[in-house]
C-alpha positions, 0 to 999 in steps of 0.5 A: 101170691105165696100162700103164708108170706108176710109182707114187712113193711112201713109203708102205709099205702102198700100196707093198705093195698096188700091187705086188701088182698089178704096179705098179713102185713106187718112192720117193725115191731113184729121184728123186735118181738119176734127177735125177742120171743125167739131170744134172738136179743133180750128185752132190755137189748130190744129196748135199747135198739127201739128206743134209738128207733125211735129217735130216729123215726118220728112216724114209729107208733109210740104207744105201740112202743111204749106198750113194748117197754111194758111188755118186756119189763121196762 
């Protein structure tokens, strides 16, 4: 295993199975916020791709994203 890897993944059951082996797991919006920390693209940039996200991916945690909204201002 690579010591501080993280493993970027929607998948739910390999989700649950790396981190039962201590692997940081995250998914897709730790993209968006670390793209958005790094102003890689601004918020409202940000905004405007996770919502189309959204719409186009029912399994997306809503309140999550809405949290996002808030977050970055929208």
């Amino acid at each position: 295993m690579l010591e501080g890897a993280r493993l970027l993944t929607g998948d739910r059951t390999l989700r649950k199975r790396a981190e039962g082996e201590g692997v940081v797991v995250s998914g897709v919006l730790f993209v968006f916020d670390e793209l958005v920390k790094h102003a890689i693209i601004s918020p409202q940039e940000a905004a405007l791709r996770l919502s189309e996200l959204a719409g186009m991916n029912v399994r997306l945690p809503m309140d999550d994203v809405r949290a996002r909204f808030e977050q970055w201002g929208l």
